[in-house]
Every structure is written in structure tokens, then in C-alpha cells.
PDB file of N, CA, C and O in Angstrom:
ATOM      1  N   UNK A   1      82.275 108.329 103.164  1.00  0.00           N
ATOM      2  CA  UNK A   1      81.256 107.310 103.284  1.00  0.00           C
ATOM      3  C   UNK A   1      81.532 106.501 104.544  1.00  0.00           C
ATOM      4  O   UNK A   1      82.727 106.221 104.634  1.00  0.00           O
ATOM      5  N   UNK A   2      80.799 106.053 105.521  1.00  0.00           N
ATOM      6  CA  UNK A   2      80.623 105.452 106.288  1.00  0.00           C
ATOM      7  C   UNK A   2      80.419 103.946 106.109  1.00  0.00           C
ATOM      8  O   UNK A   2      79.300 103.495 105.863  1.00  0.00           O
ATOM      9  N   UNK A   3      81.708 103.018 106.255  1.00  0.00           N
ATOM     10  CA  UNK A   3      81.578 102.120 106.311  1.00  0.00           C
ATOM     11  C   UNK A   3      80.407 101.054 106.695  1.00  0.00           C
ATOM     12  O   UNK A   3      80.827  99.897 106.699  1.00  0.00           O
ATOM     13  N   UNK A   4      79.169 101.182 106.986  1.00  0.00           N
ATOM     14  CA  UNK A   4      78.508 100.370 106.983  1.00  0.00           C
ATOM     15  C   UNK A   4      77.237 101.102 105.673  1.00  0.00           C
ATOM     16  O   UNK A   4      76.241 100.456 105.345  1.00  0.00           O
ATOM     17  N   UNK A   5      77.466 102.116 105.254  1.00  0.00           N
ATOM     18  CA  UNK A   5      76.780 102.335 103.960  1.00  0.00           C
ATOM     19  C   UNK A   5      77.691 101.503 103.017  1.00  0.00           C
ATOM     20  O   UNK A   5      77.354 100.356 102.726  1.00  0.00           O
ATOM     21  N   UNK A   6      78.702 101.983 102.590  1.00  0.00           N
ATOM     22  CA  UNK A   6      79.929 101.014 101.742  1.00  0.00           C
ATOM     23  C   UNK A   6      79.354  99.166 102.053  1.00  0.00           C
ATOM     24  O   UNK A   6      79.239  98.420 101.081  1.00  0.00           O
ATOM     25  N   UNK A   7      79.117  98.769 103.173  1.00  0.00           N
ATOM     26  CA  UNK A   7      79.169  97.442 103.187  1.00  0.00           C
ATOM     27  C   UNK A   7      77.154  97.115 102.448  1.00  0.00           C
ATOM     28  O   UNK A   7      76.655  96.078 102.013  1.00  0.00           O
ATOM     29  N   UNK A   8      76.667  98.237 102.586  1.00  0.00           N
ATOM     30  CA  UNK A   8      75.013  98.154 102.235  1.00  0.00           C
ATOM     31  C   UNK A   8      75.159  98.006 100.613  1.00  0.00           C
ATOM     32  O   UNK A   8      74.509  97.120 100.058  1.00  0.00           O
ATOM     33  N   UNK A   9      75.849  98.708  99.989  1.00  0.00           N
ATOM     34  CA  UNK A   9      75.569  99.184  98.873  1.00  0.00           C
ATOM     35  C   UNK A   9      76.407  98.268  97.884  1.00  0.00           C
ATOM     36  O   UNK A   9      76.084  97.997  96.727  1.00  0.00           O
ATOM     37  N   UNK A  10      77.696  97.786  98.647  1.00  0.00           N
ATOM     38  CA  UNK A  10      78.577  96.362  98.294  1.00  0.00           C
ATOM     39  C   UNK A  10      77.691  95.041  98.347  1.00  0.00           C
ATOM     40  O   UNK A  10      77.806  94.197  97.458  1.00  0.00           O
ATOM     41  N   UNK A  11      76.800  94.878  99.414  1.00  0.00           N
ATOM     42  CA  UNK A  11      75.782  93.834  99.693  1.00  0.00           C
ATOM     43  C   UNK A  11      75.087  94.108  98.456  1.00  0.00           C
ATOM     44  O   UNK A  11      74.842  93.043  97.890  1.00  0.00           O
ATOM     45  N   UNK A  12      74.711  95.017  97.872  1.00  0.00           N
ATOM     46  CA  UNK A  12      73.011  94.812  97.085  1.00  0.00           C
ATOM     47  C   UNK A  12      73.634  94.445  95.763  1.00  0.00           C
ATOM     48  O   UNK A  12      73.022  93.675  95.023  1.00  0.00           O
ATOM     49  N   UNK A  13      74.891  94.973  95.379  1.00  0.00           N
ATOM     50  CA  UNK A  13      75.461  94.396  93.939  1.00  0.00           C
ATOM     51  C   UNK A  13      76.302  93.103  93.928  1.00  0.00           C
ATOM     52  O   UNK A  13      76.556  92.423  92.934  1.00  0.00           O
ATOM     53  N   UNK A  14      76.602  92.930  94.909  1.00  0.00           N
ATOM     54  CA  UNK A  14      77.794  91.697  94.615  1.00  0.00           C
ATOM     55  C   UNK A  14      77.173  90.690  96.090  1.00  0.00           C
ATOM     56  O   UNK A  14      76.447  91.062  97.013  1.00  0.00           O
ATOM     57  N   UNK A  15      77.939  89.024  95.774  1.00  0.00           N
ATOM     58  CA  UNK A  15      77.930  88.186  96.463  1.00  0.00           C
ATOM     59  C   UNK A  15      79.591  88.479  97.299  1.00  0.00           C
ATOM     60  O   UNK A  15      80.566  89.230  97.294  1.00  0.00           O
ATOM     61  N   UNK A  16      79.053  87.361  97.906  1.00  0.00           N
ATOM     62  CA  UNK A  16      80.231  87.977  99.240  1.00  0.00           C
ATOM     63  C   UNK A  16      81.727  87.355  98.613  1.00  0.00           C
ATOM     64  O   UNK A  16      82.850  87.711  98.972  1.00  0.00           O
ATOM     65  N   UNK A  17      81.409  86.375  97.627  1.00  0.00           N
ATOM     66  CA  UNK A  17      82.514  85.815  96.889  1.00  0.00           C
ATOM     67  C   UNK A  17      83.103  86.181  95.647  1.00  0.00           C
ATOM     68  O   UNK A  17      84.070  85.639  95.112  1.00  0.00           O
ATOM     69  N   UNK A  18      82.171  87.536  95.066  1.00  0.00           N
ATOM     70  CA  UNK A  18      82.361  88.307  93.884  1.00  0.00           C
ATOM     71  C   UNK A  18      84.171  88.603  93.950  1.00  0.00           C
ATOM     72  O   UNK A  18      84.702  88.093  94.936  1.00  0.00           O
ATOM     73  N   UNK A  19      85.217  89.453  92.890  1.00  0.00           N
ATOM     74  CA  UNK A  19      85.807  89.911  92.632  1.00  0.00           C
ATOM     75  C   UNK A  19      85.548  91.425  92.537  1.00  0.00           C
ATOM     76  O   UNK A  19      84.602  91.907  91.915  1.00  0.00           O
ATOM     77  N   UNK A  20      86.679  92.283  93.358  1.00  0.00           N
ATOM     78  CA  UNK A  20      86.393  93.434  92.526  1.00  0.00           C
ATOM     79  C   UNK A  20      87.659  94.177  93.145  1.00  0.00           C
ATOM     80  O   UNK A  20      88.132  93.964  94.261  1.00  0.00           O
ATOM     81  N   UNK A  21      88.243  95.350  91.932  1.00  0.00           N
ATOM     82  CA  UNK A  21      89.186  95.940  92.191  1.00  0.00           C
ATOM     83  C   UNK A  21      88.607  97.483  93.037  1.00  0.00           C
ATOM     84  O   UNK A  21      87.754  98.271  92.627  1.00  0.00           O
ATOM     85  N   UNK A  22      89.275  97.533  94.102  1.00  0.00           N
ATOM     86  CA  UNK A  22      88.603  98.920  94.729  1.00  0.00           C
ATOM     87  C   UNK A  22      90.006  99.665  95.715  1.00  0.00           C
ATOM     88  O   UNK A  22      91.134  99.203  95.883  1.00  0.00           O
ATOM     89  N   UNK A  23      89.648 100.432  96.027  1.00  0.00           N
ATOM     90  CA  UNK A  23      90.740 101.310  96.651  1.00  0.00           C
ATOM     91  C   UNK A  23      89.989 102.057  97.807  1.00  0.00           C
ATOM     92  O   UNK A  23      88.769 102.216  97.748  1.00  0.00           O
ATOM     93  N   UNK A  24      90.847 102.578  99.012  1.00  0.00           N
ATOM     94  CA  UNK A  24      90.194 102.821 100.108  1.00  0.00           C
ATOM     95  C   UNK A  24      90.915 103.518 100.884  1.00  0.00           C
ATOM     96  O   UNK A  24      91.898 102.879 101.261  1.00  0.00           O
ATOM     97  N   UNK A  25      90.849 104.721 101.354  1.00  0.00           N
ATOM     98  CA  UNK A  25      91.417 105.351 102.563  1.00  0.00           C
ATOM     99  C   UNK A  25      91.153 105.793 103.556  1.00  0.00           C
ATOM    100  O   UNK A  25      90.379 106.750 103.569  1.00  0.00           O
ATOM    101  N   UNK A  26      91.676 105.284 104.759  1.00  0.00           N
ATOM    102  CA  UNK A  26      91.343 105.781 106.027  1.00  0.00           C
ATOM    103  C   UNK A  26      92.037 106.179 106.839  1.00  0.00           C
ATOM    104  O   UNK A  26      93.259 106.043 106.767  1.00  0.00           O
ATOM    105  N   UNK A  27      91.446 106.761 107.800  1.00  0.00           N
ATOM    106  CA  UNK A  27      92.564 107.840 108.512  1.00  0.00           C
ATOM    107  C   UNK A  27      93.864 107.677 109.083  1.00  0.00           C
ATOM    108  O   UNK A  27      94.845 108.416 109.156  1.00  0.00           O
ATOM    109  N   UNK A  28      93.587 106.383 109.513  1.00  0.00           N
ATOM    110  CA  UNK A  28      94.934 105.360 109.967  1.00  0.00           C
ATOM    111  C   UNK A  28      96.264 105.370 109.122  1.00  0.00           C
ATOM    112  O   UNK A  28      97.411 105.158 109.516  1.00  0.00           O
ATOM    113  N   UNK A  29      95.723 105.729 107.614  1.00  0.00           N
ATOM    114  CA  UNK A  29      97.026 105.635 107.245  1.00  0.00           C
ATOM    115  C   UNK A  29      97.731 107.509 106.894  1.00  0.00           C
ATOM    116  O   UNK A  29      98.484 107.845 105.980  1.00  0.00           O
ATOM    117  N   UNK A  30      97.433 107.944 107.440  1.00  0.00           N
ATOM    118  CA  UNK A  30      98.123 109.203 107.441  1.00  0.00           C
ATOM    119  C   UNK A  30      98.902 110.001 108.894  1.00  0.00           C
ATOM    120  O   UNK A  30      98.601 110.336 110.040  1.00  0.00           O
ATOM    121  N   UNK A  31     100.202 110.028 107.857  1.00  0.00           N
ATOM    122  CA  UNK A  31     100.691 110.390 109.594  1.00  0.00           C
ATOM    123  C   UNK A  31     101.675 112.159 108.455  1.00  0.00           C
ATOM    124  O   UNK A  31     101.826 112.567 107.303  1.00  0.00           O
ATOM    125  N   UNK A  32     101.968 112.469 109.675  1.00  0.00           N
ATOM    126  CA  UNK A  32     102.814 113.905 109.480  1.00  0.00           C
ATOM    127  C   UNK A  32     104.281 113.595 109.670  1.00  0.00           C
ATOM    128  O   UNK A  32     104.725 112.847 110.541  1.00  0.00           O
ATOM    129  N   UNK A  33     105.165 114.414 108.534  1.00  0.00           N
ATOM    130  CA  UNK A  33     106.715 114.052 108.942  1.00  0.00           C
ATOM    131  C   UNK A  33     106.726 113.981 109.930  1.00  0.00           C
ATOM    132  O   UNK A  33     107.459 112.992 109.966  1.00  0.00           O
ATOM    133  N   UNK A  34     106.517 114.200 111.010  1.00  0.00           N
ATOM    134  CA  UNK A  34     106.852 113.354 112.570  1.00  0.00           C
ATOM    135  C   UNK A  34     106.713 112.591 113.079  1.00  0.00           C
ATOM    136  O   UNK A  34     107.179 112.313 114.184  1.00  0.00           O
ATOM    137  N   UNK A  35     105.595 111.654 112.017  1.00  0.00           N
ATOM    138  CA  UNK A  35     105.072 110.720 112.426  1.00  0.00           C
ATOM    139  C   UNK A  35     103.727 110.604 113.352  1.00  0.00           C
ATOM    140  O   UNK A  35     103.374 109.492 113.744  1.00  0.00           O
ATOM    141  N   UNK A  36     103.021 111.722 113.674  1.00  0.00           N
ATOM    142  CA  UNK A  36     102.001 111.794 113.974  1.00  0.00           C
ATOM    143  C   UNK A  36     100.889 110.961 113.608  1.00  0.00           C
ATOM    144  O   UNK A  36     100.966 110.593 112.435  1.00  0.00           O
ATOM    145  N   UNK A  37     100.267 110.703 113.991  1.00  0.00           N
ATOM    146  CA  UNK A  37      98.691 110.452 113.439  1.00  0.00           C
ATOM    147  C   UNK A  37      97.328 111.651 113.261  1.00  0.00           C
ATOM    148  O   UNK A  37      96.851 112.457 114.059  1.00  0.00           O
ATOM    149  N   UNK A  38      96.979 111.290 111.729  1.00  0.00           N
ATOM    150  CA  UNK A  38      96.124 112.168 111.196  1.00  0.00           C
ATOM    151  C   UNK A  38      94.957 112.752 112.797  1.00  0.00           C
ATOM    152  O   UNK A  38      94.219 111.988 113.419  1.00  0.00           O
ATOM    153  N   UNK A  39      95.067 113.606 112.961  1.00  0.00           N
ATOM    154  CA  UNK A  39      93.849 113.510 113.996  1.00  0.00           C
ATOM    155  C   UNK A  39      92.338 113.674 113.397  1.00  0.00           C
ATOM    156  O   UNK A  39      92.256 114.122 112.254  1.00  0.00           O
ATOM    157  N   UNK A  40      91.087 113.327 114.122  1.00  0.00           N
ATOM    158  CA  UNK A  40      89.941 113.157 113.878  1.00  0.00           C
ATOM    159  C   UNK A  40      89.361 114.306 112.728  1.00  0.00           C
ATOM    160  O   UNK A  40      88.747 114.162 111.671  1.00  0.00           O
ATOM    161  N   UNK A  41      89.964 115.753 113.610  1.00  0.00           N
ATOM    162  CA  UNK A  41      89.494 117.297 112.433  1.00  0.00           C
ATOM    163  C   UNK A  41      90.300 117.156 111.469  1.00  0.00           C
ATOM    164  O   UNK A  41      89.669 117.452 110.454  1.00  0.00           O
ATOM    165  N   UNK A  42      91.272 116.888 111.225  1.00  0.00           N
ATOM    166  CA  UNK A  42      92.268 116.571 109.719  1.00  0.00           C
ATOM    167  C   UNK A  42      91.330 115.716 108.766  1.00  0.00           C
ATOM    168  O   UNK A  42      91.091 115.881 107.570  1.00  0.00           O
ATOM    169  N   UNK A  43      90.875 114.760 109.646  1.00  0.00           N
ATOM    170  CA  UNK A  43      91.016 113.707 108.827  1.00  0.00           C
ATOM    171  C   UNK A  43      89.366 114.264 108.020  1.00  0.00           C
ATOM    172  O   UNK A  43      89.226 114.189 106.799  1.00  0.00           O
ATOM    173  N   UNK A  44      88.329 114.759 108.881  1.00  0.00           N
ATOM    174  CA  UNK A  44      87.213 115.372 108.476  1.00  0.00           C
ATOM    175  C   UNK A  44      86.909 116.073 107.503  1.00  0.00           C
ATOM    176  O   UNK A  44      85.971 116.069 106.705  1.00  0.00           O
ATOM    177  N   UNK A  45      88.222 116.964 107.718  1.00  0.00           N
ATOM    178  CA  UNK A  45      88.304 118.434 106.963  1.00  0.00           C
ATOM    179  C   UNK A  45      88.746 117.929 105.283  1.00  0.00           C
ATOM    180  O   UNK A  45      88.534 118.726 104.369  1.00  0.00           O
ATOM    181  N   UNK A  46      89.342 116.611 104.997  1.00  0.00           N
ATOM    182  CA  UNK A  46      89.607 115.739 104.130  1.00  0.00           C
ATOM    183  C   UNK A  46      88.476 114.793 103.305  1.00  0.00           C
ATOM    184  O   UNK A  46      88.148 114.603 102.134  1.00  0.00           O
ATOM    185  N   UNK A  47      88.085 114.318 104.649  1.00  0.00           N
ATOM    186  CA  UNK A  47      86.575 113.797 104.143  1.00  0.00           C
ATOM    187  C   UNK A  47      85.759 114.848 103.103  1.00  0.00           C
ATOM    188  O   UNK A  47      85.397 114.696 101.937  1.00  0.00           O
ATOM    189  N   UNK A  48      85.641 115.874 103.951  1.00  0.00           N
ATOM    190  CA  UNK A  48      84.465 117.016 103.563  1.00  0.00           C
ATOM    191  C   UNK A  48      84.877 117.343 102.524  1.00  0.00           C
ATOM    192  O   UNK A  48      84.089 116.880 101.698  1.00  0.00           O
ATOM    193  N   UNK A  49      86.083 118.170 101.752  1.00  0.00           N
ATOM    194  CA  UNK A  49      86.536 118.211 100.435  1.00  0.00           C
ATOM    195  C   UNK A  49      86.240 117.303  99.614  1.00  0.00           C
ATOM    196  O   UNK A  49      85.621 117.523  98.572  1.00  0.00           O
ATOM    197  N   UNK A  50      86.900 115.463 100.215  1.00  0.00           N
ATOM    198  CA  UNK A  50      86.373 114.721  99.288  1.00  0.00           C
ATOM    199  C   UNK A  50      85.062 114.609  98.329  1.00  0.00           C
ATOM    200  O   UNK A  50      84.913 114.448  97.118  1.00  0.00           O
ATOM    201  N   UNK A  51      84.086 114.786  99.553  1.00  0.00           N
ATOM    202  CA  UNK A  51      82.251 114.668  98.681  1.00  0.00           C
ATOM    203  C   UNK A  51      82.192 115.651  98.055  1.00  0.00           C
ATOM    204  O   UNK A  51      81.757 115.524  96.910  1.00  0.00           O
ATOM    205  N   UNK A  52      82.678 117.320  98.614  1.00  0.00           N
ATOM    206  CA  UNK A  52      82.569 118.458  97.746  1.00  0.00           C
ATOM    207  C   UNK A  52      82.959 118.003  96.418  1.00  0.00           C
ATOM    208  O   UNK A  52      82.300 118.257  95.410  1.00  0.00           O
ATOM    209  N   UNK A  53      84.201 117.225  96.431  1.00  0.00           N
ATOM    210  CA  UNK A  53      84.465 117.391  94.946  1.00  0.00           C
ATOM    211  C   UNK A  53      84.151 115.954  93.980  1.00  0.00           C
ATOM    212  O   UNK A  53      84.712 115.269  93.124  1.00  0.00           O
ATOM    213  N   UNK A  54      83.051 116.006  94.632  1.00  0.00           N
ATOM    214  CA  UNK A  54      82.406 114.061  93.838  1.00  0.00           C
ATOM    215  C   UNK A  54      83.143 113.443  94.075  1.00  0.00           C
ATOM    216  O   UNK A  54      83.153 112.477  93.312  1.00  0.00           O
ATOM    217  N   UNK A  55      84.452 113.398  95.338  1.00  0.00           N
ATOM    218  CA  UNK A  55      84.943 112.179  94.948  1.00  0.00           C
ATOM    219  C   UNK A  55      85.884 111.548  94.173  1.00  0.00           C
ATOM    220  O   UNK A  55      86.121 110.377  93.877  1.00  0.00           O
ATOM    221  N   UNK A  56      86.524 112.988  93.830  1.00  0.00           N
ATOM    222  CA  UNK A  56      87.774 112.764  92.887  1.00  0.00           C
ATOM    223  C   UNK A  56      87.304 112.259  91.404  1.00  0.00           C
ATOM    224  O   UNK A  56      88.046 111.614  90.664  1.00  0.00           O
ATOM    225  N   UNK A  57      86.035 112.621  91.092  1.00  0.00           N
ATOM    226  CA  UNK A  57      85.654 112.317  89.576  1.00  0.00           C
ATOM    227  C   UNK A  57      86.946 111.330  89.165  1.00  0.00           C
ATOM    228  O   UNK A  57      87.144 110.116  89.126  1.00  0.00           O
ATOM    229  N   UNK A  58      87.706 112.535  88.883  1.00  0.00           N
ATOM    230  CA  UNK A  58      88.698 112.524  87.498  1.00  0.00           C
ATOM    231  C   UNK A  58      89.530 111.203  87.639  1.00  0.00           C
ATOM    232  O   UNK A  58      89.728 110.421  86.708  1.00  0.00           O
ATOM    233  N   UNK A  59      90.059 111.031  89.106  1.00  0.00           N
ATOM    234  CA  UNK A  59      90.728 109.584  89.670  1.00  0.00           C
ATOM    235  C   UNK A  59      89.994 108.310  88.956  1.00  0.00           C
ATOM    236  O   UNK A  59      90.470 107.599  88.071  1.00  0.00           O
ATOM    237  N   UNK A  60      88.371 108.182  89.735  1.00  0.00           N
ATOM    238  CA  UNK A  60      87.852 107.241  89.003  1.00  0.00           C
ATOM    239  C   UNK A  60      87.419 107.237  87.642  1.00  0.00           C
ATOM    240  O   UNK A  60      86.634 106.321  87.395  1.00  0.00           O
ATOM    241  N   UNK A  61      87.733 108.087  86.563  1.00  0.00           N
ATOM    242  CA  UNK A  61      87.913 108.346  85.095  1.00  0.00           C
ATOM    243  C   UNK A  61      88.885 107.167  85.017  1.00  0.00           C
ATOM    244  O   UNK A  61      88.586 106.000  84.765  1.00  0.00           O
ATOM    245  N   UNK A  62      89.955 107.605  85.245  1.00  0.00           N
ATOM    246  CA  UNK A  62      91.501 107.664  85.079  1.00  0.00           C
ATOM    247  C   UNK A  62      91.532 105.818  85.462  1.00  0.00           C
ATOM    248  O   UNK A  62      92.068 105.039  84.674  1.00  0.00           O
ATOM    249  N   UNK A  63      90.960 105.401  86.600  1.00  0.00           N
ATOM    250  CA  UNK A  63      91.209 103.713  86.825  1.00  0.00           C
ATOM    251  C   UNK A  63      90.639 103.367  86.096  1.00  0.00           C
ATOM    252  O   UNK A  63      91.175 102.397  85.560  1.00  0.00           O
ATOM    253  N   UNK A  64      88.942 103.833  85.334  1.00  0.00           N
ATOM    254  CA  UNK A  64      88.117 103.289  84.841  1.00  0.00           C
ATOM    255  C   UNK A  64      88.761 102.950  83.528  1.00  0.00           C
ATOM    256  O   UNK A  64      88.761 101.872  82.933  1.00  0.00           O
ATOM    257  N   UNK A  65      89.298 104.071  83.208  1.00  0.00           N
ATOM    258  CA  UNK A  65      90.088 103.493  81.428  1.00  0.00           C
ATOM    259  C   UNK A  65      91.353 102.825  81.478  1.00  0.00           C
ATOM    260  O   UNK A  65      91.772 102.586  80.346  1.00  0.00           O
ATOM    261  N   UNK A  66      92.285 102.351  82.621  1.00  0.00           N
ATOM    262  CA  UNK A  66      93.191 102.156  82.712  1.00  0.00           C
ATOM    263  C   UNK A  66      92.537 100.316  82.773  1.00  0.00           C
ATOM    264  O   UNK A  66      93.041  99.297  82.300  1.00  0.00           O
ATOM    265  N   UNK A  67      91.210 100.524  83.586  1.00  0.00           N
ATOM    266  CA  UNK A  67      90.790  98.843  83.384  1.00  0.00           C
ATOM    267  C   UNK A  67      90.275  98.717  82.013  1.00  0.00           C
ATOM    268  O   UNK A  67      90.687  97.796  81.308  1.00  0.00           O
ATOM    269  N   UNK A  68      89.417  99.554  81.574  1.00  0.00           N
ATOM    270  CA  UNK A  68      88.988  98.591  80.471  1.00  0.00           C
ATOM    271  C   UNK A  68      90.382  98.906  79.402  1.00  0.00           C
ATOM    272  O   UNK A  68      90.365  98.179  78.409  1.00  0.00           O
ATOM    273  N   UNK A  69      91.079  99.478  79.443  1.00  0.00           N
ATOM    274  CA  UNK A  69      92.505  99.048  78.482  1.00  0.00           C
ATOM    275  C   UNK A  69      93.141  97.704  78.657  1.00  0.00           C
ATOM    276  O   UNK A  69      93.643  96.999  77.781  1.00  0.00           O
ATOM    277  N   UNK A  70      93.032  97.468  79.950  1.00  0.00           N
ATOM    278  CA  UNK A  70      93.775  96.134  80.264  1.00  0.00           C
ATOM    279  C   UNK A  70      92.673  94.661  79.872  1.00  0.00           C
ATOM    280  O   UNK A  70      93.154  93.619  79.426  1.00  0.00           O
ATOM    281  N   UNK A  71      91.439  94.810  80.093  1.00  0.00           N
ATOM    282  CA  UNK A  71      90.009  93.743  79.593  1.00  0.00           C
ATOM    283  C   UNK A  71      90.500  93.715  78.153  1.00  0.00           C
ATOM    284  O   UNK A  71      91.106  92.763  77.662  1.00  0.00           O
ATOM    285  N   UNK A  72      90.170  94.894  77.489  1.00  0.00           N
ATOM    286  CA  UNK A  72      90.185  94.607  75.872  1.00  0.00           C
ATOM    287  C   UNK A  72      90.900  95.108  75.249  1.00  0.00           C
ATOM    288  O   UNK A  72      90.629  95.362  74.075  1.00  0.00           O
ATOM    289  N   UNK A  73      92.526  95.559  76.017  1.00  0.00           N
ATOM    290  CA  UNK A  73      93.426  95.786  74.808  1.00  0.00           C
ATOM    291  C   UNK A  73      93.733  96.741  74.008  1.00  0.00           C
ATOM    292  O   UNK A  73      94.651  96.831  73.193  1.00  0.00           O
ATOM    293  N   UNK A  74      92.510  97.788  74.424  1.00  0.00           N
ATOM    294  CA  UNK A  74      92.376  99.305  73.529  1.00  0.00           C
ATOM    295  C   UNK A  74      91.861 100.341  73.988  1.00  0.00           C
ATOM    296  O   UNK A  74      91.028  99.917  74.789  1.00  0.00           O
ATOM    297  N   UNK A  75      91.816 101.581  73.995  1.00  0.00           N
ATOM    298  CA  UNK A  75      91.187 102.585  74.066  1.00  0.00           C
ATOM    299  C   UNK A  75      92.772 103.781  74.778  1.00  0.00           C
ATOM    300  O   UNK A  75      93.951 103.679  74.440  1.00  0.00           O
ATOM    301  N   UNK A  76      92.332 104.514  75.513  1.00  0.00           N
ATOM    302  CA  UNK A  76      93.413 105.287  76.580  1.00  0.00           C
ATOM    303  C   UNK A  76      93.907 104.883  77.430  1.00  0.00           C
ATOM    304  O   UNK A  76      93.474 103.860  77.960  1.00  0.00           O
ATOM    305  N   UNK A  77      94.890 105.457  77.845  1.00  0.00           N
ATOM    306  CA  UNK A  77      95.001 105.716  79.021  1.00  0.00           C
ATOM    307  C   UNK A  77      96.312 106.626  79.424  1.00  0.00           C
ATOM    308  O   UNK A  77      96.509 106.940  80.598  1.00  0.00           O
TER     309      UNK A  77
END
């Protein structure tokens, strides 16, 4: 996702003073045991898997019940 869609779609649900727990990665933070930096086709070829696969469904499963366990105290996780 392209950060100024992310900031469109953050705008239409929330105020700029809302709360919210979210997580985020960008290319900056990947480097190679050598310390490299991710280059632009790495980082793409990463992207592109990502949407193929929705997005890691199962990840946002996995936070989603891990929050509402912590709100009300019950269910999985």
C-alpha cells in the first residue's frame, strides 16, 4: 500500500487524535547479514507476495484475537 492511500483511508475512519494499535513495514528496515540495505527489487518482490497473499490474513487473525483477549478477558489466543 502506498502511503498516501494508508493516510486516505486512516483520514475517512479516524480523527487525527484517535488511538489505534497498527504495525508497519518498510523497506528501510531490512538489511542482509552484511548489513546491506534491502534494495528497491527486494523490497518489491516482497511487496508483491504480500497482496498475493491478502496480506498475511492469518497475522491479522492472530493480533485480532490477541486484542480482543486483552479488552474482555476471554476467548483465544
Amino acid at each position: 500500500m502506498k502511503v498516501s492511500e494508508a493516510i486516505k483511508v486512516l483520514s475517512e475512519f479516524y480523527k487525527p487524535d484517535d488511538e489505534l494499535c497498527m504495525s508497519w513495514w518498510g523497506k528501510e528496515l531490512f538489511y542482509d547479514a552484511d548489513n546491506n540495505p534491502c534494495t528497491d527489487e527486494q523490497w518489491q518482490r516482497a511487496v508483491d507476495d504480500f497482496d498475493e497473499n491478502e496480506g498475511y490474513e492469518h497475522i491479522n487473525t492472530k493480533i485480532w484475537e490477541i486484542l480482543n483477549y486483552v479488552i474482555y478477558e476471554k476467548g483465544d489466543f
